[in-house]
C-alpha positions in Angstrom: 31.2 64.0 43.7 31.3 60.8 41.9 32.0 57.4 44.0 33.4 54.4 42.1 32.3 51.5 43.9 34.9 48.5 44.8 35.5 45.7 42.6 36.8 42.1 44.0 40.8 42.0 42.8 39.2 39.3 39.9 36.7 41.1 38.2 38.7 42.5 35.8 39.3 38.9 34.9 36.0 37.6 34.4 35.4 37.8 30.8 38.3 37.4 28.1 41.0 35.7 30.2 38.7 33.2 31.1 37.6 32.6 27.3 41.5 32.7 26.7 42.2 30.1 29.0 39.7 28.2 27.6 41.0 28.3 24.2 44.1 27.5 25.0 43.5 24.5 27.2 41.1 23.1 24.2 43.7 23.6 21.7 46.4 21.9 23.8 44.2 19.3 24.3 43.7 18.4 20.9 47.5 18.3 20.3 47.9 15.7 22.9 45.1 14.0 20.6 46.5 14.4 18.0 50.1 12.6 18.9 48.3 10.2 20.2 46.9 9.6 17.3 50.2 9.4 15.7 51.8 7.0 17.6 48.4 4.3 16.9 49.0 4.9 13.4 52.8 4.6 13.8 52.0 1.5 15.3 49.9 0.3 12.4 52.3 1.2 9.5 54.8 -0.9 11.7 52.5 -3.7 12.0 51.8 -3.1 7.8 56.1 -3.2 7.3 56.2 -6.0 9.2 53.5 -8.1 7.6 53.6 -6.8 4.4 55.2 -9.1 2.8 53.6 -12.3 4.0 50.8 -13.1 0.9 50.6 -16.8 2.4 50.7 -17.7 -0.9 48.1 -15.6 -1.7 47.5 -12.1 -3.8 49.5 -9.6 -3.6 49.4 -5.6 -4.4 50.1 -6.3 -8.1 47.1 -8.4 -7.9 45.0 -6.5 -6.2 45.4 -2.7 -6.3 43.7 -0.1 -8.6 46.5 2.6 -8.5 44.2 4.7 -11.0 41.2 4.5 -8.7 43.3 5.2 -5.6 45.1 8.1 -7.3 41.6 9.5 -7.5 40.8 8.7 -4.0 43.9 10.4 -2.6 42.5 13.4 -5.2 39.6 13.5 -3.4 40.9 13.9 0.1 43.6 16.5 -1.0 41.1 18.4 -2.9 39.1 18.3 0.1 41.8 20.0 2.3 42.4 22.8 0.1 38.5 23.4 0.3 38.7 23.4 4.2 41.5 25.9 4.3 38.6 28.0 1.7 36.4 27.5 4.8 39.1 29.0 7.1 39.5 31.7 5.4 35.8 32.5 5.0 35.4 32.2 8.4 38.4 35.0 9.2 36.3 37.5 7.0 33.6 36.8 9.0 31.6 35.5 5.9 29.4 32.5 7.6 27.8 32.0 3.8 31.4 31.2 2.5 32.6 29.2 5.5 29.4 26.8 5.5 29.4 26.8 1.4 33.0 25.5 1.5 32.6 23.2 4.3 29.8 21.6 2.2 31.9 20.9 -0.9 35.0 19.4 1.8 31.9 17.4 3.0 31.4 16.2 -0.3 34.7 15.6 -1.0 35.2 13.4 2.2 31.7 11.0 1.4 33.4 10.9 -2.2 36.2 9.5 -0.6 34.7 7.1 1.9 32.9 5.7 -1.3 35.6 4.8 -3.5 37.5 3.3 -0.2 34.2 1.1 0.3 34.4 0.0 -3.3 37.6 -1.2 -2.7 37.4 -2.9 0.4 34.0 -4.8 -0.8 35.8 -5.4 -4.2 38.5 -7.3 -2.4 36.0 -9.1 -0.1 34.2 -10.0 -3.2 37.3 -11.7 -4.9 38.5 -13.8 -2.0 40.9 -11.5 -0.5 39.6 -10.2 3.0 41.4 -9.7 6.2 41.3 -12.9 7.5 43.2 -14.4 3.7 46.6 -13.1 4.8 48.5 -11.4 7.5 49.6 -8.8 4.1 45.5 -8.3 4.0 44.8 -8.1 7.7 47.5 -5.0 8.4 46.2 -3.5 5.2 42.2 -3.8 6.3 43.8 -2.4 10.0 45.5 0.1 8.5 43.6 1.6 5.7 40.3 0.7 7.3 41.5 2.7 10.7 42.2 5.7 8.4 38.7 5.8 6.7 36.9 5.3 10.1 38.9 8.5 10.9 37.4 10.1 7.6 33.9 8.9 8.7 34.1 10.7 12.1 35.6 13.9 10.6 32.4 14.0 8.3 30.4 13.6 11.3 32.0 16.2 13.2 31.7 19.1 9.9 28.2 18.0 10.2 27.7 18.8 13.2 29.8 21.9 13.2 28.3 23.2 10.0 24.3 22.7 12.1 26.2 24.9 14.5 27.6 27.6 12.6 24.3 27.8 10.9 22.6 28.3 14.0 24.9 30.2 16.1 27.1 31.5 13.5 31.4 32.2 14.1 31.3 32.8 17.7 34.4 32.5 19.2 33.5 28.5 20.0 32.7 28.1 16.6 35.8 29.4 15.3 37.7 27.1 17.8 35.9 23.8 17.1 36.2 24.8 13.3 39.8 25.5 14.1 40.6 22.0 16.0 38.3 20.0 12.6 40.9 22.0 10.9 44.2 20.2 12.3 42.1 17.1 12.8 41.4 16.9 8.8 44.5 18.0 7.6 46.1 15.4 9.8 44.2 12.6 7.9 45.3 13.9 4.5 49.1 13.5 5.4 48.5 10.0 7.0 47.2 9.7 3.8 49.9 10.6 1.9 52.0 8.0 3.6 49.3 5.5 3.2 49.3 6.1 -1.1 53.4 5.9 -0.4 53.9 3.2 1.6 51.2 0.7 0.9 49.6 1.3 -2.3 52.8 2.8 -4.5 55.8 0.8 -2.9 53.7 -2.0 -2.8 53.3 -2.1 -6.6 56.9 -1.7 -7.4 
């Protein structure tokens, strides 16, 4: 005759609603980043409408915006979004080849980007017109600036993520920190978009 021996009422809890909890508690977490980060950077296009306008007789965005080199910028990080959604689909097939070969080209994408926005900030340096020449220039350095540091820590973080996936492959942590990276850079490319709108297009009109 068989025995079955006792179990403590929790054992049958041990494994998957503990990793379910888990999940859930990171991804709510990162929600409640994420809105935080969206009222700083309400703040700061706020600060830019408010500001904007005062050259102290100085340039202004006629004088001192590339819209062709921005419009490639602003390429780059959208092209770079449609390759991290690549990524997320790789990894739901399970193909860790595809989801690190796609991360690599959004990686690329992003360091493009961060280039092009150096350029421009070391161009405007260059001709007089820094932070400190205007409050118009200082909300746009806080602004802008604040953005690209965000772009700079995404990079960081697929970095780090892609070491991770390469050496772990998609386990289900992977899949979640690839997941929250997910939200996190497609966040930046529609602060973006009203970045392009607001500061770079109105401002030329």
């Amino acid at each position: 005759m068989s025995t079955v021996s006792p179990q403590a009422p929790g054992d049958f809890w041990e494994v998957e609603p503990h990793h379910h909890h888990e999940g859930a508690s990171t991804s709510i977490g990162f929600w409640v980043y994420l809105m935080s980060d969206c009222l700083m950077f309400a703040i700061l296009f706020a600060t830019f409408g408010v500001l904007g306008g005062s050259y102290a007789a100085g340039p202004g965005p006629k004088d001192l915006f590339d819209l062709e080199l921005v419009a490639l910028n602003t390429a780059f990080l959208l092209l770079s979004s449609i390759t991290y959604g690549l990524a997320m689909l790789a990894m739901v097939k399970n193909n860790k080849g595809g989801t690190l070969g796609w991360l690599a080209v959004t990686l690329v994408f992003g360091l493009a980007f961060l280039a092009v926005e150096l350029y421009e900030f070391s161009h405007l340096i260059h001709l007089g017109a820094g932070p400190q020449r205007s409050a118009f220039l200082s909300s746009f350095f806080a602004l802008v600036g604040t953005h690209g540091l965000h772009v700079a820590f995404g990079c960081l973080w697929l970095v780090t993520l892609m070491i991770q996936v390469g050496q772990r492959g998609l386990i289900p942590a992977n899949r979640r920190r690839l997941s929250c990276l997910s939200m996190f850079w497609h966040f930046l490319d529609v602060i973006w978009i009203g970045v392009f709108t607001f500061v770079y297009l109105l401002g030329m009109i």
